[in-house]
C-alpha positions in Angstrom: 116.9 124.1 275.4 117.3 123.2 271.8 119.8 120.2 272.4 117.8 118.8 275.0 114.9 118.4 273.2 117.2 117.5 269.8 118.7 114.6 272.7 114.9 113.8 273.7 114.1 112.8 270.3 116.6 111.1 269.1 117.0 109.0 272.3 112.8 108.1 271.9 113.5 107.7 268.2 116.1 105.1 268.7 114.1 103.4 271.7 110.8 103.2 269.5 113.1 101.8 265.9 114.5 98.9 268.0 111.4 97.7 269.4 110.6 97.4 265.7 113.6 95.6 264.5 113.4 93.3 267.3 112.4 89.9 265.9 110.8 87.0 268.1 111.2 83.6 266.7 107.5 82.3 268.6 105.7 85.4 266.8 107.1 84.2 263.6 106.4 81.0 263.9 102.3 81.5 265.0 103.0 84.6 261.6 103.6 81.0 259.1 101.4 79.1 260.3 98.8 81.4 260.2 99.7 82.4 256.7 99.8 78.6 255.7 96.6 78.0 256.6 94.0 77.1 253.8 91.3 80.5 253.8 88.9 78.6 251.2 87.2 79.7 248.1 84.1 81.2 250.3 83.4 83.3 252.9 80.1 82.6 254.9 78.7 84.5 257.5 75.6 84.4 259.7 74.1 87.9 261.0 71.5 88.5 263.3 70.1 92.0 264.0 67.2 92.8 266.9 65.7 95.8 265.5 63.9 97.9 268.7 61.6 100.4 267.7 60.2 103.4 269.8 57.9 101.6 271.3 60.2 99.4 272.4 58.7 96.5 270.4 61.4 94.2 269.1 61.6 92.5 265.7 64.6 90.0 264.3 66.4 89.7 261.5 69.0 87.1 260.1 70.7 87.3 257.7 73.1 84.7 256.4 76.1 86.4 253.7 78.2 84.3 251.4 81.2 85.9 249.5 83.2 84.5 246.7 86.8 84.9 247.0 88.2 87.0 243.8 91.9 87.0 245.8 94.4 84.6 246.5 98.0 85.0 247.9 100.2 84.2 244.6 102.7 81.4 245.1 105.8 80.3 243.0 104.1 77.8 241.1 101.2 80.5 239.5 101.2 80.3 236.0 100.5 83.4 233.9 
């Protein structure tokens, strides 16, 4: 019983780790150019809640958000 379930796990282990080494050369591709593209110094956001009360009476709310960016993705030519 013991070595079949030892067997089990190993073969599952070995089936699930080369899935994960497996490396598609389209996935990488859409990976750079989605880490190439330019993310700006902002972040904006428009928000728009409908608020129903108990009385099933409705009010809105919109709220628009704007984030500055305190991070950036370091590249060689960073001075410190």
């Amino acid at each position: 019983m013991t070595k079949k379930l030892l067997i089990g796990l190993t073969l599952g282990l070995s089936l699930m780790t080369s899935n994960a080494l497996a490396d598609d050369a389209k996935a990488r591709a859409i990976m750079e150019k989605v880490d190439a593209r330019d993310d700006g110094k902002t972040i904006e956001q428009d928000m728009m809640m409908i608020l129903i009360d108990k009385n099933r009476q409705k009010k809105n709310q919109r709220y628009e958000i704007i984030f500055q960016r305190f991070w950036s993705r370091r590249t060689s030519n960073d001075v410190f």
